[in-house]
C-alpha positions in Angstrom: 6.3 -62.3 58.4 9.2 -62.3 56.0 10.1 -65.4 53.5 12.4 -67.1 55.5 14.5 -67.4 52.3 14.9 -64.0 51.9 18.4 -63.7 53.2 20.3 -64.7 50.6 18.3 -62.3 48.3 19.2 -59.8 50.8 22.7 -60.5 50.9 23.1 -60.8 47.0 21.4 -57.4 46.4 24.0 -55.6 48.8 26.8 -57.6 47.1 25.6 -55.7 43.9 24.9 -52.4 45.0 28.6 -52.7 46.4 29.7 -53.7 42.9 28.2 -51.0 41.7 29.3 -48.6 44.0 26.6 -46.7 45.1 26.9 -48.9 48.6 29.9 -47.6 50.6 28.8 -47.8 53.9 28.8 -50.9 56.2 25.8 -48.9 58.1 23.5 -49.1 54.6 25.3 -52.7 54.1 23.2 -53.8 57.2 20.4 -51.8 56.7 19.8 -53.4 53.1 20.6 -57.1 54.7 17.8 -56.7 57.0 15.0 -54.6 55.3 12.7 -57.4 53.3 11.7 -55.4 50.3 9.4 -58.2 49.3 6.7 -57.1 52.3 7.0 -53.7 50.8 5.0 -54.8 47.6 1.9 -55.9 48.6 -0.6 -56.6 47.6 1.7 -57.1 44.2 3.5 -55.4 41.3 2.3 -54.3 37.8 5.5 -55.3 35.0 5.4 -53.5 31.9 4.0 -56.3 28.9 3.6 -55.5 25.4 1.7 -52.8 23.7 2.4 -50.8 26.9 0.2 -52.8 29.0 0.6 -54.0 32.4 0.9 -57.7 33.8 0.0 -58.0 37.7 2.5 -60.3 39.9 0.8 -61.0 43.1 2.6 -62.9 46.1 -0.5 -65.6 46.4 -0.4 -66.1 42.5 3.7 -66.1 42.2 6.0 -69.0 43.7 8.0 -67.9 46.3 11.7 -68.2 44.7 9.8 -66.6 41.1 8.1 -63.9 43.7 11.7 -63.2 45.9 14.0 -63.1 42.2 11.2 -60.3 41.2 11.4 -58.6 44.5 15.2 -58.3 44.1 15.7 -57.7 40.7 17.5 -54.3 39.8 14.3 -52.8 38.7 11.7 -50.8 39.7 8.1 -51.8 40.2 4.7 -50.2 39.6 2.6 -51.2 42.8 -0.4 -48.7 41.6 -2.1 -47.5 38.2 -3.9 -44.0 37.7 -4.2 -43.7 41.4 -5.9 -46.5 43.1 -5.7 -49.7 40.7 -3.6 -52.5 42.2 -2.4 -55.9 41.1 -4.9 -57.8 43.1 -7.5 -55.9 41.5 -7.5 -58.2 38.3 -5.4 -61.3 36.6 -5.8 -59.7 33.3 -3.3 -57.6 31.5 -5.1 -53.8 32.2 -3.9 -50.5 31.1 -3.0 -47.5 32.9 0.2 -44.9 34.0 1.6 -46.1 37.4 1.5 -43.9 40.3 3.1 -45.2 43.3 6.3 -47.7 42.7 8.8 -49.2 44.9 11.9 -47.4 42.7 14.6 -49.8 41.6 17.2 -50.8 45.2 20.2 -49.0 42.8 18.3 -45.5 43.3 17.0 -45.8 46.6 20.3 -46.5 48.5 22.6 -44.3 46.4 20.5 -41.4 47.2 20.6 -42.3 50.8 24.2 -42.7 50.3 24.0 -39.5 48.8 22.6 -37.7 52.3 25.7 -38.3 54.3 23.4 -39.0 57.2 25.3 -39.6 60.8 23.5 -41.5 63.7 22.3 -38.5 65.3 20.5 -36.9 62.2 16.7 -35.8 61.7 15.1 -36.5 58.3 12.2 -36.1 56.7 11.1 -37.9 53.7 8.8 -36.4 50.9 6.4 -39.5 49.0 7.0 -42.5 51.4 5.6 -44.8 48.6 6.2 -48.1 49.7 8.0 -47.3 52.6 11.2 -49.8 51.6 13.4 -46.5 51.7 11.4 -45.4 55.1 12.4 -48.6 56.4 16.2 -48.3 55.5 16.2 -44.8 57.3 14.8 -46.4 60.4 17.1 -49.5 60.5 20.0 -47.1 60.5 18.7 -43.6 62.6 15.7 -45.1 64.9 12.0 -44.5 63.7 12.0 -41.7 65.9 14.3 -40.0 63.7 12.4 -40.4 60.8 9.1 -38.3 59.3 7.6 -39.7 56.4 5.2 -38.2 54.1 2.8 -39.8 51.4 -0.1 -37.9 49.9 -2.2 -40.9 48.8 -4.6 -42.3 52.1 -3.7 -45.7 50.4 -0.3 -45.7 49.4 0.2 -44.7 53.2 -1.9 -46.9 54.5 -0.3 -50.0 52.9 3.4 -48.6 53.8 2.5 -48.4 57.4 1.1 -52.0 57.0 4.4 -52.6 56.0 6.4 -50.6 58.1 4.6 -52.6 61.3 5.4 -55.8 59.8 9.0 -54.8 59.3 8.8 -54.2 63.2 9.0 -50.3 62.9 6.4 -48.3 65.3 6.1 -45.9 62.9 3.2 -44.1 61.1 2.9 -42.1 57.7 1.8 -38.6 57.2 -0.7 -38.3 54.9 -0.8 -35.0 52.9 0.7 -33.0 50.3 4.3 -33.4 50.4 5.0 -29.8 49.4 3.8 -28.5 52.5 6.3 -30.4 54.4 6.1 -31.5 57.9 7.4 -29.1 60.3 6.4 -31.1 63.8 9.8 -32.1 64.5 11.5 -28.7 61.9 14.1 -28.3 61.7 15.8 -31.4 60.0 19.2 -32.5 59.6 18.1 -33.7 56.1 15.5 -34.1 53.7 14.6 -36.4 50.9 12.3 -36.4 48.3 11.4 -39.8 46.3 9.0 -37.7 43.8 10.1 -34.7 41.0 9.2 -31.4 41.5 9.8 -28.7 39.2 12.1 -26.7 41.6 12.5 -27.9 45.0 9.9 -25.9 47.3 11.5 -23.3 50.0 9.6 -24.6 52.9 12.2 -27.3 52.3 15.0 -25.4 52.3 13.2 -23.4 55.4 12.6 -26.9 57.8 16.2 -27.7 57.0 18.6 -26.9 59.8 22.1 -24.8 58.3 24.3 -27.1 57.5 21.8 -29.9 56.6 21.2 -31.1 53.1 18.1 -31.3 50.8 17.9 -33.8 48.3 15.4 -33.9 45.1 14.9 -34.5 41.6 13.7 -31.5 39.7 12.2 -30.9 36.6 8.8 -31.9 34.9 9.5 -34.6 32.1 9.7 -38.0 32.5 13.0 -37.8 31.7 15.5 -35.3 31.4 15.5 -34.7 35.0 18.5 -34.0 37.7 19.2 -35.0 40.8 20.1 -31.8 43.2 22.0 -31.1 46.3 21.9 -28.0 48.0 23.1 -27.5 51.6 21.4 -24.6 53.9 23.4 -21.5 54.4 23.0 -19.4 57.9 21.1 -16.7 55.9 18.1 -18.9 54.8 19.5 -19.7 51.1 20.5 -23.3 50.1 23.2 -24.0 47.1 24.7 -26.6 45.5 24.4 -28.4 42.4 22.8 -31.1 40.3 24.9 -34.6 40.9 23.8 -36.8 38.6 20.7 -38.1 36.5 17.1 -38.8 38.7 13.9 -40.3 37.3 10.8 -39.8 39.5 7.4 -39.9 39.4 6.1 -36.2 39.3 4.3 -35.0 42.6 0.9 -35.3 42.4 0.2 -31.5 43.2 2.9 -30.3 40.3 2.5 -33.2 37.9 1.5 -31.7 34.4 -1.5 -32.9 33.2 -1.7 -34.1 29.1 -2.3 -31.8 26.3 -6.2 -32.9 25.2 -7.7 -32.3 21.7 -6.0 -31.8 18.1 -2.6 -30.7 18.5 -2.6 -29.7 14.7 -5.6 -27.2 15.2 -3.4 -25.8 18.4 -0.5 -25.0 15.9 -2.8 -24.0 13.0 -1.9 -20.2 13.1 2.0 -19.6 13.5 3.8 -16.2 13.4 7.0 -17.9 11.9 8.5 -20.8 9.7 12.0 -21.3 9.7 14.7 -24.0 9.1 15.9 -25.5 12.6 19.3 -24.7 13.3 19.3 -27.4 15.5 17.5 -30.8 15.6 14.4 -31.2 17.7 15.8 -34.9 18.3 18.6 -33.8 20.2 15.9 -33.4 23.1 15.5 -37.4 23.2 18.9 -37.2 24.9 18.5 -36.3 28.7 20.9 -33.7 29.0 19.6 -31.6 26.3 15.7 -32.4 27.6 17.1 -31.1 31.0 18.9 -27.7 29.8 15.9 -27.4 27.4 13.3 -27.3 31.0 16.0 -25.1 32.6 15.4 -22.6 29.1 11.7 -23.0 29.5 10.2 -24.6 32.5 6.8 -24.5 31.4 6.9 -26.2 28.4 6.0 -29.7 27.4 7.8 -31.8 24.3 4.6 -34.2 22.4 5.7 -36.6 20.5 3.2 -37.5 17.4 2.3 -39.3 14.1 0.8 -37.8 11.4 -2.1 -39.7 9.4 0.5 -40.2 6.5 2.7 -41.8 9.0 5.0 -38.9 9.5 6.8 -38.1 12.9 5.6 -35.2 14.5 7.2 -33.2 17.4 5.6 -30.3 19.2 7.1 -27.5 22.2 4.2 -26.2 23.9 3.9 -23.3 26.6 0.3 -23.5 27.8 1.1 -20.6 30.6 2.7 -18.6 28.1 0.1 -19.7 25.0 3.3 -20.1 22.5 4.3 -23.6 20.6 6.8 -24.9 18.8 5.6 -27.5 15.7 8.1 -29.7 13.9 8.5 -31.4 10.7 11.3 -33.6 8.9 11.6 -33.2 5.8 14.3 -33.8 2.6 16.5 -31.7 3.5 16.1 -31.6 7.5 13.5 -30.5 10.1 11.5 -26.9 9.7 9.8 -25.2 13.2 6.4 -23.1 13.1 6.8 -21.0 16.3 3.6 -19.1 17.4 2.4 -17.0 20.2 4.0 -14.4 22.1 7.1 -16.4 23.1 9.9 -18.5 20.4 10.1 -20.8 22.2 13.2 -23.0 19.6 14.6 -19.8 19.3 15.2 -19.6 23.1 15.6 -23.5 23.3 18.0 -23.4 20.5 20.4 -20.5 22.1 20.7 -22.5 25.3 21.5 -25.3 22.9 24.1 -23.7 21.0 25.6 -22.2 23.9 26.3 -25.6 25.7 27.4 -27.2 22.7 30.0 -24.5 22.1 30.9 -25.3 25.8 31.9 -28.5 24.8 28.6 -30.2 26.2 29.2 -30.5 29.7 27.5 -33.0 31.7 24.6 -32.6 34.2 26.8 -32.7 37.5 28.1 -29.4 35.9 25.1 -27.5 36.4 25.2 -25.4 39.8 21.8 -24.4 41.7 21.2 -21.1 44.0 18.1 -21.0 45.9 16.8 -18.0 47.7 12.7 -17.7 49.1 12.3 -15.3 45.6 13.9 -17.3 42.9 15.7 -20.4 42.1 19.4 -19.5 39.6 21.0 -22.2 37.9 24.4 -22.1 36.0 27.2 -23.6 33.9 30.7 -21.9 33.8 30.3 -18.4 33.0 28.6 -17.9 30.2 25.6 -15.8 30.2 23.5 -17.9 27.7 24.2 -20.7 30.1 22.4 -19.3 32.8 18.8 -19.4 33.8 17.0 -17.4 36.7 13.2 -19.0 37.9 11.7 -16.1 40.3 8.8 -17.1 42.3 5.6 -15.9 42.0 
């Protein structure tokens, strides 16, 4: 049953998320003031503590006004480690990358803000997680209007616990989100609360014309977009990336760590040059996003040398080609081997946009067809990236 307390919580949360603006509609407004996100992390939470280790915050071990503030905070919340640890597991500080989270409230509703769903709308939902933002969808549409998809038996299993206890008859599919759902096909929207690397087409195909897909793409943990494309009569979707997204990868696309020495994979380079421009300029996320658009594949390692000395590598396993940096007196040199540059490539993209006057992320428009997936800036050709389909 929910904390009896809870309403105020409730309440204060949608007061925010109105101050903030990504709550417009009086719809959401009451969806938010009824959905008790607090039953949608159990058994408990991981918080981040130092030396990148996790704390566990259970319900039974919190007090109840120390347990609700958490609940509602403006954050989001690890509620599983490397794919089946959770907080009642142990009441020591453990180790580990999280794999299911409830995302912070700030995300959730602006994206579903972002759908412009109607009462009468169809959607499906790729990575229920939790099932908080399941359980905002069903408040507003009916669960019957709602398909959920979660690939992990357990993560499902607990959101359905949840859902039940939220008084929602409704049940998670379990299985890899990728594939979709097509049962009820085609939907009036659909939502992803994972990254992909480009948003699959059997998306795009189980979406009605007219209806809107919704996803973060790219493959860092950072540097992502968020895009919306609508379906077109003829089977294509377009639209454009709105704003900034940070997901969890999907399981089935998530890239797995480079293992061994890094400085015996970049032993043997073809060239050493000067970098035009700084490999530091892909901490920032708009640069880290053009730089996946540039080269999809690739992965940026951050790393310390044994003399202390920071280290940044570009690697291309697909393509066998890296990119190894180091700073020196009188600025950073590149070693670039196999049989694709990949600064050089990185750097014209680069260049390009910051001759464009660096344009933001919602400037970035996305074409997707069932062959290839085309994004753009303006009109200039360096600013323009083509991803066929295999």
């Amino acid at each position: 049953m929910p904390v009896p307390d809870s309403a105020p919580h409730r309440r204060a949360l949608a007061d925010r998320l109105e101050t903030a603006g990504v709550l417009t509609s009086p719809q959401w407004r009451s969806a938010v003031e009824a959905v008790a996100r607090e039953l949608f992390l159990h058994p408990g939470v991981f918080v981040p503590a130092e030396q990148g280790r996790w704390r566990p915050v259970t319900m039974l071990g919190t007090g109840t006004q120390d347990w609700l503030e958490l609940a509602y905070s403006d954050q989001s919340l690890a509620t599983q480690l490397d794919g089946f640890r959770t907080a009642d597991q142990t009441a020591d500080l453990v180790t580990g990358v999280p794999t299911s989270s409830s995302t912070t409230p700030l995300t959730v509703v602006g994206m579903i803000e972002d759908l412009e769903l109607d009462d009468a709308h169809t959607v499906l939902e790729i990575g229920t997680g939790t099932g908080y933002s399941t359980a905002l969808m069903c408040h507003r549409l009916g669960e019957d209007s709602v398909t959920t998809i979660e690939v992990d038996p357990q993560v499902a299993a607990r959101a359905d616990a949840a859902l039940e206890e939220a008084g929602f008859s409704t049940w998670t599919v379990t299985g890899d989100g990728l594939l979709g759902h097509p049962a009820r096909a085609p939907y009036d929207r659909v939502i992803a609360t994972c990254a992909v690397r480009r948003i699959p087409y059997t998306w795009v195909r189980q979406t009605k014309p007219g209806g809107v897909v919704l996803a973060t793409v790219g493959s860092w943990p950072y540097g992502t977009g968020l895009a919306k494309v609508t379906v077109n009569e003829d089977g294509s979707a377009e639209g454009r990336i709105i704003g900034r997204s940070s997901f969890m990868q999907a399981r089935s696309q998530a890239t797995k760590p480079l293992a061994g020495d890094l400085s015996a994979r970049t032993a043997y380079a073809d060239t050493e040059r000067p970098a035009k421009v700084p490999p530091t300029l892909l901490d920032e996320w708009m640069p880290a996003f053009l730089t996946q658009l540039a080269a999809p594949g690739a992965q940026f390692v951050r790393a310390t040398g044994s003399d202390g000395a920071r280290l940044l590598y570009l690697f291309d396993p697909d393509r066998e080609s890296f990119a190894a940096f180091t700073q020196g007196p009188a600025g950073w040199t590149v070693r670039q081997g196999g049989p694709v540059a990949l600064w050089d490539k990185m750097e014209r993209t680069l260049t390009a946009w910051q001759d464009a006057g660096q344009p933001d992320i919602s400037a970035v428009r996305l074409h997707i067809t069932n062959r290839a997936h085309t994004y753009w800036i303006g009109e200039k050709p360096l600013l323009r990236w083509e991803h066929r389909l295999a």
